[in-house]
PDB file of N, CA, C and O in Angstrom:
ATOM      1  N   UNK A   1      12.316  -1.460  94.711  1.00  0.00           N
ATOM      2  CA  UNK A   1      12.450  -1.350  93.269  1.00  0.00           C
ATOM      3  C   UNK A   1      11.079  -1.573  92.617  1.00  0.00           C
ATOM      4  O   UNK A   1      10.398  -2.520  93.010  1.00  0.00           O
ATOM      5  N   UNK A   2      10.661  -0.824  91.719  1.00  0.00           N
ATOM      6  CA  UNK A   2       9.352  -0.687  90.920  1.00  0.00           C
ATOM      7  C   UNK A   2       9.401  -1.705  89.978  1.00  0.00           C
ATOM      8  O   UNK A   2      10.537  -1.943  89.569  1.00  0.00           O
ATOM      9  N   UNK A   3       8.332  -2.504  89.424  1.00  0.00           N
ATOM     10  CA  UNK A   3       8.307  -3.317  88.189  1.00  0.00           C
ATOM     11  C   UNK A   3       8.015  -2.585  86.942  1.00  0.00           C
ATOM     12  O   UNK A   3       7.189  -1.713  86.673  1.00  0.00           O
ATOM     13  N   UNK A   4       9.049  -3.268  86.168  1.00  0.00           N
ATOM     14  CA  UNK A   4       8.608  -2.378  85.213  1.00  0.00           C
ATOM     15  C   UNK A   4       6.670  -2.914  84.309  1.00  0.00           C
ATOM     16  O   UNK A   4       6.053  -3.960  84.108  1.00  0.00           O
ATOM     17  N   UNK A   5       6.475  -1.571  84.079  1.00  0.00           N
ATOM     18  CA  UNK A   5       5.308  -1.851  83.240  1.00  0.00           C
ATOM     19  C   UNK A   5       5.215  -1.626  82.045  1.00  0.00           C
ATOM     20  O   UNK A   5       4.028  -1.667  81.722  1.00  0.00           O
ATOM     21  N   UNK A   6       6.193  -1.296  80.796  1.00  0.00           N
ATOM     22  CA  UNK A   6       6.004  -1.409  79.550  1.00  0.00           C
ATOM     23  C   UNK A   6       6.455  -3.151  78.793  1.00  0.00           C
ATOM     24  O   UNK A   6       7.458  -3.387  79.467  1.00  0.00           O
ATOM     25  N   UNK A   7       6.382  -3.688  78.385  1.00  0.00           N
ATOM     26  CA  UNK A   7       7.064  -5.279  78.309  1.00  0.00           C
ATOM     27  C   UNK A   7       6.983  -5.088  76.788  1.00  0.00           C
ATOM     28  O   UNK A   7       6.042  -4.469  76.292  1.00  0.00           O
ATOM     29  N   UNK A   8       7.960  -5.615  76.055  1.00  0.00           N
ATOM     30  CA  UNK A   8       8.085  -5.655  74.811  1.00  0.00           C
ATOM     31  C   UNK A   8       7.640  -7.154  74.162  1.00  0.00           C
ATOM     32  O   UNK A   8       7.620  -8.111  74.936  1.00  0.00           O
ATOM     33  N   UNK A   9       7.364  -7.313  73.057  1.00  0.00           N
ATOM     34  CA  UNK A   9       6.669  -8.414  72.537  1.00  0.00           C
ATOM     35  C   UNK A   9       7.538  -8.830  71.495  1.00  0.00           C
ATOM     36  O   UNK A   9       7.577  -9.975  71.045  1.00  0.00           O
ATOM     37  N   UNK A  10       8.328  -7.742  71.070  1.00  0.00           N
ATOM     38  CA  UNK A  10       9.356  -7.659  70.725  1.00  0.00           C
ATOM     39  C   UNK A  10      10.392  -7.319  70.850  1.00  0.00           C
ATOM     40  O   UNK A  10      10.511  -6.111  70.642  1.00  0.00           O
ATOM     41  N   UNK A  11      11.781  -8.106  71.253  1.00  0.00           N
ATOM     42  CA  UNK A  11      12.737  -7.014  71.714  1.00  0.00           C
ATOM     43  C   UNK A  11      13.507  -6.221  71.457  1.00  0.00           C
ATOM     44  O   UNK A  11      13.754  -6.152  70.253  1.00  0.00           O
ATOM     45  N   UNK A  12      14.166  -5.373  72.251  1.00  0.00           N
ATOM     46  CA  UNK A  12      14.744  -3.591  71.778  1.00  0.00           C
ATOM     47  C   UNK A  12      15.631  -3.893  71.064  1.00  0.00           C
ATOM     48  O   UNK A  12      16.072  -3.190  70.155  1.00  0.00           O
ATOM     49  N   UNK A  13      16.096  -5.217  71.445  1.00  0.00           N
ATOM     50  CA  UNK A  13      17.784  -5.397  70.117  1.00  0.00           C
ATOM     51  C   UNK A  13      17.330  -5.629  69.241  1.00  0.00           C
ATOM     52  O   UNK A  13      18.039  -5.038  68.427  1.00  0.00           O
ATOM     53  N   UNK A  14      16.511  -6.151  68.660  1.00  0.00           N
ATOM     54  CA  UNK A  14      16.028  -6.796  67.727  1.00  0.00           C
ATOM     55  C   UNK A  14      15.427  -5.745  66.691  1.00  0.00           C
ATOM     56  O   UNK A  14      15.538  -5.720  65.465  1.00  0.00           O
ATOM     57  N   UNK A  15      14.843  -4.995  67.448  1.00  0.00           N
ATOM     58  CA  UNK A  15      14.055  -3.392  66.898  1.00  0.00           C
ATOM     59  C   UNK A  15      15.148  -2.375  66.265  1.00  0.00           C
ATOM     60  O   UNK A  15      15.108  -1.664  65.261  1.00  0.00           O
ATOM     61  N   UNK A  16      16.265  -2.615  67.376  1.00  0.00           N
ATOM     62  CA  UNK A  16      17.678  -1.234  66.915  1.00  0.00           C
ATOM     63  C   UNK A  16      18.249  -1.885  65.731  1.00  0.00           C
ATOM     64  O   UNK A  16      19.100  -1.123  65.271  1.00  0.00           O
ATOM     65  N   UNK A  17      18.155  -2.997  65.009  1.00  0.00           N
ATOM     66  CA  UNK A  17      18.797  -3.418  63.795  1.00  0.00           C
ATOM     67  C   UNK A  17      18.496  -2.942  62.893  1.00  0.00           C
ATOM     68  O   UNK A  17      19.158  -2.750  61.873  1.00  0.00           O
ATOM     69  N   UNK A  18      17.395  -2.663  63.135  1.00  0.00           N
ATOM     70  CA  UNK A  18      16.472  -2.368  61.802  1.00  0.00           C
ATOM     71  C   UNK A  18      16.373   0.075  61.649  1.00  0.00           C
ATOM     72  O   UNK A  18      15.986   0.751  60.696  1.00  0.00           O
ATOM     73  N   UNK A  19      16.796   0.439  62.736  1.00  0.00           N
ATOM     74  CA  UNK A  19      16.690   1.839  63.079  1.00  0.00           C
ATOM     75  C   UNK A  19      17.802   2.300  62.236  1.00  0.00           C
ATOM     76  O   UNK A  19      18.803   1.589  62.145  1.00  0.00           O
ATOM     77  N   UNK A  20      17.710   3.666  61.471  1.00  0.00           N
ATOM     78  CA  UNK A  20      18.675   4.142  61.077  1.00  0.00           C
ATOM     79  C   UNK A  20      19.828   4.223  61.716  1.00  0.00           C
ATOM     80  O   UNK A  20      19.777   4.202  62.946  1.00  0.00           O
ATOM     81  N   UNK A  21      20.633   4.292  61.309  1.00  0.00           N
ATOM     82  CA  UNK A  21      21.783   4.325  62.016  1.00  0.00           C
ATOM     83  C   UNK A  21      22.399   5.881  62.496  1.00  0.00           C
ATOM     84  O   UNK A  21      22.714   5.730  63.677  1.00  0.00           O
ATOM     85  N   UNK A  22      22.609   6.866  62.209  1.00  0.00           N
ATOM     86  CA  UNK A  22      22.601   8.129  62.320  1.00  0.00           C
ATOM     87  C   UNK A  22      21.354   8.707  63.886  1.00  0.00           C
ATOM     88  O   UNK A  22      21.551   8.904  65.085  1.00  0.00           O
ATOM     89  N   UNK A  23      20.230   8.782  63.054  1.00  0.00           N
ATOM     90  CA  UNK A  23      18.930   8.687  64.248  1.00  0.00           C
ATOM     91  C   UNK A  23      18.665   7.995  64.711  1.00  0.00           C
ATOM     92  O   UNK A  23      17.903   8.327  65.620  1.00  0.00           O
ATOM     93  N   UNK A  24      18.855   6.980  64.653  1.00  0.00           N
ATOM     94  CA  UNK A  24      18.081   6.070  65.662  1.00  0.00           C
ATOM     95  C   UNK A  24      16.873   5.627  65.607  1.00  0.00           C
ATOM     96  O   UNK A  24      16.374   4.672  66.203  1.00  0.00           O
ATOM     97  N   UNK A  25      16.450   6.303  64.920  1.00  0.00           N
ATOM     98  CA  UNK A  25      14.651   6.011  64.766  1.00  0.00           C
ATOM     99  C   UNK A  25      13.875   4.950  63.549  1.00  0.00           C
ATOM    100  O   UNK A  25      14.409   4.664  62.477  1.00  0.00           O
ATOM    101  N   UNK A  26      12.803   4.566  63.903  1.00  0.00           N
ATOM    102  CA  UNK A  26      12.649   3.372  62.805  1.00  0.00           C
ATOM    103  C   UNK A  26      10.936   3.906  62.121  1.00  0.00           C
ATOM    104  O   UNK A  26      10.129   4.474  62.857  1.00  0.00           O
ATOM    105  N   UNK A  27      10.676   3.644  60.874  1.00  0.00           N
ATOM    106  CA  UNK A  27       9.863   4.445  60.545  1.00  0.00           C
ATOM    107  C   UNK A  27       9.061   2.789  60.574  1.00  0.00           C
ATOM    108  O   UNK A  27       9.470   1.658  60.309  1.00  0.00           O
ATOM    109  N   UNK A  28       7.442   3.476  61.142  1.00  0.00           N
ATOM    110  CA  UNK A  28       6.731   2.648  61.619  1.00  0.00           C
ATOM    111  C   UNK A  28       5.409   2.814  60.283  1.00  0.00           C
ATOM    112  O   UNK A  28       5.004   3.866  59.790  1.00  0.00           O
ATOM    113  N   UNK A  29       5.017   1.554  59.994  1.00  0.00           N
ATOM    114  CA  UNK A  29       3.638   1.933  59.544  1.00  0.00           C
ATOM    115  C   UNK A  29       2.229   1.775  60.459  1.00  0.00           C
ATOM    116  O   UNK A  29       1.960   0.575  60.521  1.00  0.00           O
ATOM    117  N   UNK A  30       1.302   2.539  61.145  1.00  0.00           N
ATOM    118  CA  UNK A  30       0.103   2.085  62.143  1.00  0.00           C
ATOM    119  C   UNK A  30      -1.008   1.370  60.888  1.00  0.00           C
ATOM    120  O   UNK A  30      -1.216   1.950  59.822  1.00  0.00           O
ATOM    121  N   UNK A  31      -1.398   0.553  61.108  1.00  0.00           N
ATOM    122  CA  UNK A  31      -2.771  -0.497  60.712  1.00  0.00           C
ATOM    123  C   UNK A  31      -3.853   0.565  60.794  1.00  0.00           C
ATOM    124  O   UNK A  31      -4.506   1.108  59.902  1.00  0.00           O
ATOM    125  N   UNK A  32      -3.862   0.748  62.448  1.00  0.00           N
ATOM    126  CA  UNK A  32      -5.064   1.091  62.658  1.00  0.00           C
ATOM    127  C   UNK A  32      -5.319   2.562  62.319  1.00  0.00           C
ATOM    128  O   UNK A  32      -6.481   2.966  62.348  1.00  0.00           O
ATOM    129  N   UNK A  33      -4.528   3.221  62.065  1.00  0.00           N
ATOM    130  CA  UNK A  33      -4.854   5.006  61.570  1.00  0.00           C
ATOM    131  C   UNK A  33      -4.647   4.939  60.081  1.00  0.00           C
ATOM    132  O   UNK A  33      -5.538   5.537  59.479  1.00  0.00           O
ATOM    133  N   UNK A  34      -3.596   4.305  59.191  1.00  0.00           N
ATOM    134  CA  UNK A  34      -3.273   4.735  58.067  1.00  0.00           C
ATOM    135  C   UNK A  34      -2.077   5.390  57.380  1.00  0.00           C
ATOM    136  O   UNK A  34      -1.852   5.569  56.183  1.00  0.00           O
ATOM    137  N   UNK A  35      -1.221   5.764  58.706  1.00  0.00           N
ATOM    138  CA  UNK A  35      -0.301   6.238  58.754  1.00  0.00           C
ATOM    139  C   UNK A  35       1.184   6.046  58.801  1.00  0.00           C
ATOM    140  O   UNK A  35       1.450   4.968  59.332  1.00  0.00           O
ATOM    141  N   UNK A  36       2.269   6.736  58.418  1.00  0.00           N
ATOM    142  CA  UNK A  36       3.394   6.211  58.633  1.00  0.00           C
ATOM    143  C   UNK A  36       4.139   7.427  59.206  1.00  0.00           C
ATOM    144  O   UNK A  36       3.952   8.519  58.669  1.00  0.00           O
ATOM    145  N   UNK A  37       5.057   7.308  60.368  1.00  0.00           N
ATOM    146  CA  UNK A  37       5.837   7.963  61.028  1.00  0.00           C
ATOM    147  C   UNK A  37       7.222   7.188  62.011  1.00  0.00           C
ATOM    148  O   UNK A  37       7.438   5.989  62.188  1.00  0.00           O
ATOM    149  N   UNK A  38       7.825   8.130  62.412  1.00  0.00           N
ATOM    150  CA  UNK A  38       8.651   7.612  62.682  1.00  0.00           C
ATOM    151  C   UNK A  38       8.969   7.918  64.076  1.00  0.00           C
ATOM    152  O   UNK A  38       8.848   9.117  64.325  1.00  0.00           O
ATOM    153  N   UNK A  39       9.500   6.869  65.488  1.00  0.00           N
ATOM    154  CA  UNK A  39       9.602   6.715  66.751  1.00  0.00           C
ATOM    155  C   UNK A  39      11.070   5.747  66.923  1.00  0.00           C
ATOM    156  O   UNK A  39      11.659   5.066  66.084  1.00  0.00           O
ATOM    157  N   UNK A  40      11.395   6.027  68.499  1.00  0.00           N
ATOM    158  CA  UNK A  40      12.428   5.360  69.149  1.00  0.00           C
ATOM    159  C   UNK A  40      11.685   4.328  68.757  1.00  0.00           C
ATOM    160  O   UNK A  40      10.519   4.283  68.363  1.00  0.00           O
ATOM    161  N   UNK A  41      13.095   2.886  69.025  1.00  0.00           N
ATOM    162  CA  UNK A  41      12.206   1.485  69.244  1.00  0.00           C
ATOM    163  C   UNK A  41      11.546   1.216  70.530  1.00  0.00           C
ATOM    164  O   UNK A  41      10.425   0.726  70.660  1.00  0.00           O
ATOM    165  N   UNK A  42      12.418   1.617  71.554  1.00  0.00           N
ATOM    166  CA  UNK A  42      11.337   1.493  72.808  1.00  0.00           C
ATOM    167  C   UNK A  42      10.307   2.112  73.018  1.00  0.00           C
ATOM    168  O   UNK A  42      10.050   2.371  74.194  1.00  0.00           O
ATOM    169  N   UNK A  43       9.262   2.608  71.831  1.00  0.00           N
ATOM    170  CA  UNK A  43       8.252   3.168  71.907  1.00  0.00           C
ATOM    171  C   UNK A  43       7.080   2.133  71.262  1.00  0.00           C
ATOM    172  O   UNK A  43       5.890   2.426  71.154  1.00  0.00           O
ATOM    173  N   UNK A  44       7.671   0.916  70.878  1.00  0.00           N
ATOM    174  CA  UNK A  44       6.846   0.399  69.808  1.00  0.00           C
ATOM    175  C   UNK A  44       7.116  -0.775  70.341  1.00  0.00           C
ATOM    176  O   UNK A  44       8.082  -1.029  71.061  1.00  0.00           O
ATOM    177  N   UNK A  45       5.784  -1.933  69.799  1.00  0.00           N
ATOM    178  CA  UNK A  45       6.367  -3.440  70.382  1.00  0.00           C
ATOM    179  C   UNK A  45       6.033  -3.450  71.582  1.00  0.00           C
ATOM    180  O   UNK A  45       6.555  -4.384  72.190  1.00  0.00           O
ATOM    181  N   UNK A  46       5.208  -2.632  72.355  1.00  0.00           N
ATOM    182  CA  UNK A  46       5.589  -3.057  74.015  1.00  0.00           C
ATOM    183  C   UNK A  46       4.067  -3.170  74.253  1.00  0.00           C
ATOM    184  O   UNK A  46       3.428  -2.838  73.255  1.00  0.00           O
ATOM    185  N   UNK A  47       3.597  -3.407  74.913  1.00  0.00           N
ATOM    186  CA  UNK A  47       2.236  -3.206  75.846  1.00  0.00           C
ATOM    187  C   UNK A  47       2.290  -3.291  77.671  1.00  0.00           C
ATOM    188  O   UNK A  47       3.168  -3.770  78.388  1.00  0.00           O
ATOM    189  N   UNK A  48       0.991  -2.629  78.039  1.00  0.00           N
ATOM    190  CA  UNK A  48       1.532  -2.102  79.227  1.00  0.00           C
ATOM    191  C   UNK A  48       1.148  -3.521  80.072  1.00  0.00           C
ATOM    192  O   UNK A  48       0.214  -4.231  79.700  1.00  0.00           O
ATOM    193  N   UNK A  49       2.071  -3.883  81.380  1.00  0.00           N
ATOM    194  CA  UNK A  49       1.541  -5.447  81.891  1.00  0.00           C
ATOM    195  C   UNK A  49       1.312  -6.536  80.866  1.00  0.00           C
ATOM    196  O   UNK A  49       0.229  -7.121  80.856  1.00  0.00           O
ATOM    197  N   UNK A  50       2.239  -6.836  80.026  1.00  0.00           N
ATOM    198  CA  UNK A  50       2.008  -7.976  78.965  1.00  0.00           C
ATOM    199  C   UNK A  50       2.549  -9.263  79.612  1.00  0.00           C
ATOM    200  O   UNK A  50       2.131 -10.224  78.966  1.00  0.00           O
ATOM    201  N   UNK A  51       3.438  -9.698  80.800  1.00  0.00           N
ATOM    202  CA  UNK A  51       3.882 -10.490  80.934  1.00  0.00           C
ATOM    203  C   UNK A  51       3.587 -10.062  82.462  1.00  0.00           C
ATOM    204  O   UNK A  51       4.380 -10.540  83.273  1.00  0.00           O
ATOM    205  N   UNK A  52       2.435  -9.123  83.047  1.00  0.00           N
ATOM    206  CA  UNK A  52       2.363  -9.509  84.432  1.00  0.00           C
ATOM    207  C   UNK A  52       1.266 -10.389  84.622  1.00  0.00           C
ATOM    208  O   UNK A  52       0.250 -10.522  83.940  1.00  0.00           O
ATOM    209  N   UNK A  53       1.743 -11.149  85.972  1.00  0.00           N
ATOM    210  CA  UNK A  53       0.697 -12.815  86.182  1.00  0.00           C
ATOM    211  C   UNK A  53       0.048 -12.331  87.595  1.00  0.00           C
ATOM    212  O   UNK A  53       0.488 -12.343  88.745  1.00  0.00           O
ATOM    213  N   UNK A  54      -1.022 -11.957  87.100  1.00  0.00           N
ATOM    214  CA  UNK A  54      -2.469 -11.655  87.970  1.00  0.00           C
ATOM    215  C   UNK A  54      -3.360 -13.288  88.176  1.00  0.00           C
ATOM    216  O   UNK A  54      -3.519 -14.311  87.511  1.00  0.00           O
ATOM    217  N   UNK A  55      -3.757 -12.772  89.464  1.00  0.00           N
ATOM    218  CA  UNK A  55      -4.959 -14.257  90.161  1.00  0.00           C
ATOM    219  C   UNK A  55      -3.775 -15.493  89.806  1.00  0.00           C
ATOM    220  O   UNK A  55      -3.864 -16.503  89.108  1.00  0.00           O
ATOM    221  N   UNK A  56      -2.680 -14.948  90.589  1.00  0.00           N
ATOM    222  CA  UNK A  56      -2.120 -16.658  90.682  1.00  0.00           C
ATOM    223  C   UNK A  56      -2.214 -16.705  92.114  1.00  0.00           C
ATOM    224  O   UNK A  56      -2.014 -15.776  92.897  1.00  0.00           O
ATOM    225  N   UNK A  57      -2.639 -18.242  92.442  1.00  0.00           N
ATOM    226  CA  UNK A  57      -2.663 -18.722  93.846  1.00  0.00           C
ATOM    227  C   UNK A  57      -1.593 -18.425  94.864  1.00  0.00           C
ATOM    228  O   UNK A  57      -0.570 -18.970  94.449  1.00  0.00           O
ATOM    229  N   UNK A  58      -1.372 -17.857  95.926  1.00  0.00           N
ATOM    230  CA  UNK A  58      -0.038 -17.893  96.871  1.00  0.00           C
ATOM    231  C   UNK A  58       0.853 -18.936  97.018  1.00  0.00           C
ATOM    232  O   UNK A  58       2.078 -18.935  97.143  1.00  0.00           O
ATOM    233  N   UNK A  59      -0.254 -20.150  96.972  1.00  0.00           N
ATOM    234  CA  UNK A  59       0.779 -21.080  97.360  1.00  0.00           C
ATOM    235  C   UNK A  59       1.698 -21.567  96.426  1.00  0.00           C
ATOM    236  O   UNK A  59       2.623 -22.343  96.670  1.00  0.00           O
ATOM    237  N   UNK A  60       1.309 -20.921  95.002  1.00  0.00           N
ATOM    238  CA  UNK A  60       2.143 -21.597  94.412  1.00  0.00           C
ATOM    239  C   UNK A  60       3.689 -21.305  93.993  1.00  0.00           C
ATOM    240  O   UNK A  60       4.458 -22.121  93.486  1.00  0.00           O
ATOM    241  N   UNK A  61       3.963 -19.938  94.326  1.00  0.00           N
ATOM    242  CA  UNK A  61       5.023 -19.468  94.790  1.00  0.00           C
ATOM    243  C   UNK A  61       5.948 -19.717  96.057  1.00  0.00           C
ATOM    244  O   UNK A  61       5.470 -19.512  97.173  1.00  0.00           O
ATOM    245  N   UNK A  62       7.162 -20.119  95.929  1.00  0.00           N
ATOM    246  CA  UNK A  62       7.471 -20.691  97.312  1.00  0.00           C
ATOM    247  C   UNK A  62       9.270 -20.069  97.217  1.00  0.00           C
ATOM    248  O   UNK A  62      10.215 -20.286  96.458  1.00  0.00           O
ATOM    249  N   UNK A  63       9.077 -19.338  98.269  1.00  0.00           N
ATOM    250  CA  UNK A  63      10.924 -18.593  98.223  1.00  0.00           C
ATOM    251  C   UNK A  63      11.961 -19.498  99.027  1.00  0.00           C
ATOM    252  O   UNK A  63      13.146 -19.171  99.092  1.00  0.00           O
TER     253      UNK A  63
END
């Protein structure tokens, strides 16, 4: 089984409350362009490896 790599910072339930109800879609404003459009929630909120844990020691895992 693959890990997933998108991780939300926010989560998808939390995102679908706020989505039209009909579409589904939630109209987003971007900071960084200026813009406003509109996307699924699992398109937004996430970054890629946000909660993966790189350079941890072996030993400190124990099965």
């Amino acid at each position: 089984m693959t890990q997933p790599k998108r991780h939300h910072y926010i989560p998808n339930f939390y995102l679908k409350n706020f989505a039209h109800s009909k579409s589904k879609y939630l109209y987003v404003y971007s900071k960084k362009t200026n813009k406003i459009f509109s996307t699924l929630p699992q398109n937004i909120c996430c970054e890629s490896n946000f909660f993966k844990l790189d350079n941890l020691p072996e030993n400190t895992i124990k099965a």
